[in-house]
N, C-alpha and C positions, 0 to 999 in steps of 0.2 A: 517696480521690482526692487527690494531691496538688496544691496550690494554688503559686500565684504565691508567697504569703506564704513558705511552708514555705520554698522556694528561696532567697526573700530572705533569711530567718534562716540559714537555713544556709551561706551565703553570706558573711553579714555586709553585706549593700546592700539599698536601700533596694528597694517593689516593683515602683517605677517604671524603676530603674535594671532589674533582672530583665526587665521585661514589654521595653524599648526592647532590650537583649539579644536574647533570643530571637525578635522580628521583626528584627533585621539594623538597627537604628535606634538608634543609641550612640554616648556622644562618649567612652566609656572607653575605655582601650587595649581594643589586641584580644588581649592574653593574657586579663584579665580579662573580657571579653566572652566569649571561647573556654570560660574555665573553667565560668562562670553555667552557658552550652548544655551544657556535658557534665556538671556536676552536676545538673541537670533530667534530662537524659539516665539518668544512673542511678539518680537520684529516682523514675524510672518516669512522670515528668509529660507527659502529650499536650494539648497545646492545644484548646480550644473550640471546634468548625469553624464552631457556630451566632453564637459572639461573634465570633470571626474573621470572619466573612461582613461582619455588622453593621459592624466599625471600617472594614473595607478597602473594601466595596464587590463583594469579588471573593467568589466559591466556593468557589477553587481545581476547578474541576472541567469537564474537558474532555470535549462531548458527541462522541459519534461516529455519523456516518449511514451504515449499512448496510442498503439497503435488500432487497439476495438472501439467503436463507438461509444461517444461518454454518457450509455445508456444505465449501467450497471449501478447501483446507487453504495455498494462497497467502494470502488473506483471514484465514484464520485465524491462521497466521505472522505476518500482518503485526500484527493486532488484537492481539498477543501482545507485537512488538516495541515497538508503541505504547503498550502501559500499561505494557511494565519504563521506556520512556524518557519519559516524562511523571511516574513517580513518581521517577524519581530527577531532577525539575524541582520537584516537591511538588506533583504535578497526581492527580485521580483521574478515571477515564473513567467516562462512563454513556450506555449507547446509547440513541439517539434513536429513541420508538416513533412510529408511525402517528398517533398522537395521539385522541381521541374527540368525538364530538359536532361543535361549530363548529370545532374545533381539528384534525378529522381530517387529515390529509395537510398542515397547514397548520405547516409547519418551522419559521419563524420567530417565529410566535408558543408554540411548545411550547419552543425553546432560550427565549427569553425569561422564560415560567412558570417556568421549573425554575430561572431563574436561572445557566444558563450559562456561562462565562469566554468561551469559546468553543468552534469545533466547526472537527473533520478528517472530511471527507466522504470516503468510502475504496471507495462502489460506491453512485452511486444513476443514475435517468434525465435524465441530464446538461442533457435538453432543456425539463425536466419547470418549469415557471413558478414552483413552490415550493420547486425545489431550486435555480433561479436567484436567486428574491429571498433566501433563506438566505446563500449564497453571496457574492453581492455587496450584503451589510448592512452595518449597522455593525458587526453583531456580529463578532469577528475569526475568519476561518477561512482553511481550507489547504485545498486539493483535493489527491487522488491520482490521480496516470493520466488528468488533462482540463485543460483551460488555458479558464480565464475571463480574456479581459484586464483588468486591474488587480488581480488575487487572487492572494493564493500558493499557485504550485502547485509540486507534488514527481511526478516519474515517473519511469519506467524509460527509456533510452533508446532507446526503441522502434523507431527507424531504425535505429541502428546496430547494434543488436541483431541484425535481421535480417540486415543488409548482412554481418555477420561469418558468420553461418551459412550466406548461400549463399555466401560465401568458401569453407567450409569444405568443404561438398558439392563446389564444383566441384575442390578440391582431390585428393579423393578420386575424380576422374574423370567427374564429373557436369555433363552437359552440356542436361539435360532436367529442369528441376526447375518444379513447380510451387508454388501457395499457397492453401491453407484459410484464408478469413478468419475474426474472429468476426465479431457484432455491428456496424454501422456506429458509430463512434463515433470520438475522438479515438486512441484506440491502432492502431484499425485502419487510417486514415488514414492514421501515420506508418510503418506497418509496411511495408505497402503502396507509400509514396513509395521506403524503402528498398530495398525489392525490384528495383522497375524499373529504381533506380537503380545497383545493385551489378550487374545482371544486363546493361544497358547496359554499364558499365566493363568486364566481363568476355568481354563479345562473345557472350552466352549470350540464345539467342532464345527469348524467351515466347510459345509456341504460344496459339492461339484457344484457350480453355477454361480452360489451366491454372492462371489466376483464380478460383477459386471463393468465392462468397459464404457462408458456414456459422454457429456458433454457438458460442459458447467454451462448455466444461464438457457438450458434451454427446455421448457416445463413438458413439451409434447414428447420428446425424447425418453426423458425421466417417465414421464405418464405409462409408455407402454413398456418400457424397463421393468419397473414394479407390474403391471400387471403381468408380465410373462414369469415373473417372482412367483407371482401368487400362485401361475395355473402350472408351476414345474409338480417334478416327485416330492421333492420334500420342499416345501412352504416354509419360509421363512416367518415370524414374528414381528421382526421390526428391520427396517430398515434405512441405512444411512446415506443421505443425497448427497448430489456432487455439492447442492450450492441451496441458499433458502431461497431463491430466485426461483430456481427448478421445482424443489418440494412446493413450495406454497403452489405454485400452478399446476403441476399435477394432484396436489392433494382438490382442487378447483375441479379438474376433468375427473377426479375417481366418483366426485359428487355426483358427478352429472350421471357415473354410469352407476351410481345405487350403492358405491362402496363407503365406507364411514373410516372415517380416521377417529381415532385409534379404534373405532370398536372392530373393525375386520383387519387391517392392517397399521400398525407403528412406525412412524416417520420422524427422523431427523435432517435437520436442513443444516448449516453452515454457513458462517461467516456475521449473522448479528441483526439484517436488516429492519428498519423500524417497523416498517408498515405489516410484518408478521406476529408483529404484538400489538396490533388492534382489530385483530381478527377473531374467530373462535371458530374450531379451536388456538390457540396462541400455539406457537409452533416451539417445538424444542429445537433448540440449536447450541451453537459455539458464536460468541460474539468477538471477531476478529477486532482488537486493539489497535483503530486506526490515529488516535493520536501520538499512541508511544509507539508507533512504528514512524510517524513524521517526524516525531523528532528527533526518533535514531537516528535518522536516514539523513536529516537537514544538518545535525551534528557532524555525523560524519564527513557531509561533502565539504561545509564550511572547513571545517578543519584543513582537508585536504587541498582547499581553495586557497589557506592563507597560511597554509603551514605548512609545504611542499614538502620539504626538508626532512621533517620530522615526522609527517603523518605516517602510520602503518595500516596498511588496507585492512578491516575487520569483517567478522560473520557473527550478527547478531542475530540472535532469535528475540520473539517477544511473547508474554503471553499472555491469552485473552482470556474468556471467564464464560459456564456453562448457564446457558441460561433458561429454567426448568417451566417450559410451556405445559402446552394438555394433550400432545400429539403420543407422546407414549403411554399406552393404558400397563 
């Protein structure tokens, strides 16, 4: 194991100068400060994470709550962009469990135990009393895809999001479009405002029905949603899914029952997933911006991790990009 010492000798400085060095804490020029780091560097020397803890107070180590299975390959993306961009901050992620005993479900005393820096909640029960007091602690955290006033949150921009894709359908002739929701929640909300609202501008009347209340990720749901679409009084032309998870798999089951996309009904999916553009037809959707939404979000906490003082909690939106499959005829 290389030591402090070894670096200072080899160096020629003392191993105080070394230690102030390699935390960013040196009154020496920054050539030589430069050289210490990359002579440690090829020394093979890694720092103490347990002495580091002790001097700084901090972990280095950002919890994440997810609390659906990490089946969803959006979530998974993101979980993905969030540990490349928190380690290149010198953050490490550890996901946040259920917790046991008096601790079960009890969030903020489990980020506490473990000693946490802080936490990016990325899918939990928004309304849920333990994900609110987490949330709004002291402990410093980011939400994704919800707004707690005073907390920073990072999301897609989930109005306008929509507002572009029924742009998009009515472009292509579509003057009967309906909307699969998910889950009640803050994305559904704004997805929703967007709709009525783009559908107004456009002069494009929302029949009784073609609101439907549904579930993100779930294709059998969606499956007979649209079909009860298709057998109402007035028929919709195209329609917009909660998620491309859902679209893709019901557009799977309309196959099986003789219906063709697009040539009997038009389907839009959401959020960007790969494996719907290697299909055919390739799916229209909205491709949710999961690396500038990690690095909003890893920005923000860091900040708030090292800069107590002076951080101001924000509300970020981000936005993503349409991307034109063969599902709309």
């Amino acid at each position: 194991m290389v030591r402090l010492k070894d670096i200072a000798e080899t160096c020629g400085v003392s191993v105080a100068t070394v230690s102030r060095a390699l935390n960013g804490v040196t009154n020496e020029n920054k050539e030589r400060a430069a050289f210490i780091c990359k002579t440690a560097k090829e020394m093979g020397y890694y720092p103490n994470a347990a002495a580091r803890t002790l001097k700084t107070s901090r972990s280095n180590n950002i919890g994440i709550l997810y609390e659906d299975r990490m089946n969803h390959e959006y979530f998974s993306s993101l979980l993905d962009d969030l540990r490349s961009c928190a380690d290149a901050k010198g953050y490490d992620l550890t996901l946040i469990g259920q917790g046991r005993g008096e601790e079960a479900g009890n969030y903020y005393e489990h980020v506490r135990r473990r000693n946490l820096d802080g936490v990016v909640v990325i899918q939990a029960d928004f309304d849920s009393a333990n994900v609110i007091r987490l949330a709004t602690s002291a402990i410093p955290a980011v939400i994704i895809d919800h707004i707690y006033e005073g907390c920073d949150c990072v999301a897609s921009d989930n109005k306008a999001s929509i507002e572009q894709l029924v742009r998009y359908a009515s472009n292509k002739g579509h003057r009967k479009i309906a909307l699969i929701q998910g889950e009640t929640g803050a994305v559904s909300r704004e997805r929703l405002s967007g709709f009525y609202k783009i559908c107004a501008e456009l002069g494009l009347r929302v029949e009784e029905g073609f609101v439907r209340n549904g579930h993100f990720h779930d294709p059998e749901s969606c499956y007979k949603t649209i079909l009860d679409l298709m057998n109402g009084a007035e028929k919709p032309t195209c329609i917009l899914c909660p998620d491309d998870y859902s679209c893709f798999g019901a557009m799977w089951l309309l196959r099986q029952a003789g219906i063709q996309v697009p040539g009997d009904i038009s389907l839009i999916g959401f959020d960007g997933i790969r494996i719907t553009q290697m299909v055919s037809p390739r799916l229209t959707t909205y491709r949710q911006n999961t690396r500038s939404i990690s690095e909003e979000a890893i920005q923000l906490l860091t900040e708030a991790i090292e800069e107590p003082d002076t951080h101001i909690p924000r509300q970020i939106t981000v936005q993503g990009q349409l991307v034109e499959g063969e599902t709309v005829g």
